[in-house]
N, C-alpha and C positions, 0 to 999 in steps of 0.2 A: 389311381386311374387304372382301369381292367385295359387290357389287353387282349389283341386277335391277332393270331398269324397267319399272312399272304395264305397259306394253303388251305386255312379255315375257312378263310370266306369263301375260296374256291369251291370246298367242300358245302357249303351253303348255295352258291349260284349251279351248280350241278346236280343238287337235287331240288333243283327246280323253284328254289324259296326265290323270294324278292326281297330283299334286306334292302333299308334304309341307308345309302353309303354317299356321304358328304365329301367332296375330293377339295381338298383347300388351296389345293395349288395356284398360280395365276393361270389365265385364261390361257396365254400364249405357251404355256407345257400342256394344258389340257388338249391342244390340240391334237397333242403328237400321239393322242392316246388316253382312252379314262376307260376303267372298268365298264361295264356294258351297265345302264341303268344310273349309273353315280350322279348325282348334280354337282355341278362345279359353285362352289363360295367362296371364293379368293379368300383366305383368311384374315387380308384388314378388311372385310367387308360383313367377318361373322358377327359381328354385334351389331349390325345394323340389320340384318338379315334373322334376325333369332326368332322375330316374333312371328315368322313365317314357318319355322319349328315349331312339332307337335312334343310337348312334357312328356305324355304317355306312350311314343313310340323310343327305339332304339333306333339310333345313329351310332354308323360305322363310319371314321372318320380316317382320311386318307391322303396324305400328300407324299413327294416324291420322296424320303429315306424313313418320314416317322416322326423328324423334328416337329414341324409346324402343324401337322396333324395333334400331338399330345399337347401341343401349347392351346390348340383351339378347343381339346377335350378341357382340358384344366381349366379353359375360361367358360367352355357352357357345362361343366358339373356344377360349376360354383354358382349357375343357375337355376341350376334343377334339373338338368336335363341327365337322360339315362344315354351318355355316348361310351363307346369302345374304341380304342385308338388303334389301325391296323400297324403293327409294328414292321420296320421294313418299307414300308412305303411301295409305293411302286417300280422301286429298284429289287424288292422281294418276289412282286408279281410276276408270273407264269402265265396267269390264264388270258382269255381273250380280251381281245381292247375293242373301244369303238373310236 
């Protein structure tokens, strides 16, 4: 499973990119806070949700320490899909929330 660090993506949303970033938390932490752009997919809800995923983009994939995020990576690699697990989670994250 590839890996991204909180400061990487940073360095991505700062130079202006629009990265794909899947936040898998539930709804009720996303409130308090989600990267700027992220879509929120509760992680019991990514496999019912997947076909609403594009194969040929990159997902950055993101819940609150890292856990549940690389558990949702390992379940859509095993699909086909091209995801990055942000490591750290949002207890990593620095940069601005929405």
């Amino acid at each position: 499973m590839k890996q991204i660090s909180a400061k990487e993506v940073e360095a991505i949303l700062s130079n202006g990119n629009t990265p794909n970033i899947i936040d898998v938390r539930e709804t009720a932490e996303v409130a308090n806070g989600k990267i700027p752009g992220a879509e929120n997919i509760p992680l019991g809800l990514i496999e019912f949700r997947m076909q609403d995923l594009d194969k040929t983009k990159e997902y950055i994939m993101v819940c609150r320490s890292g856990a549940r995020s690389g558990r949702a990576s390992q379940f859509l690699e095993s699909y086909g899909f091209n995801v990055i697990n942000m490591s750290g989670g949002m207890l990593a994250w620095e940069g601005d929330i929405e």
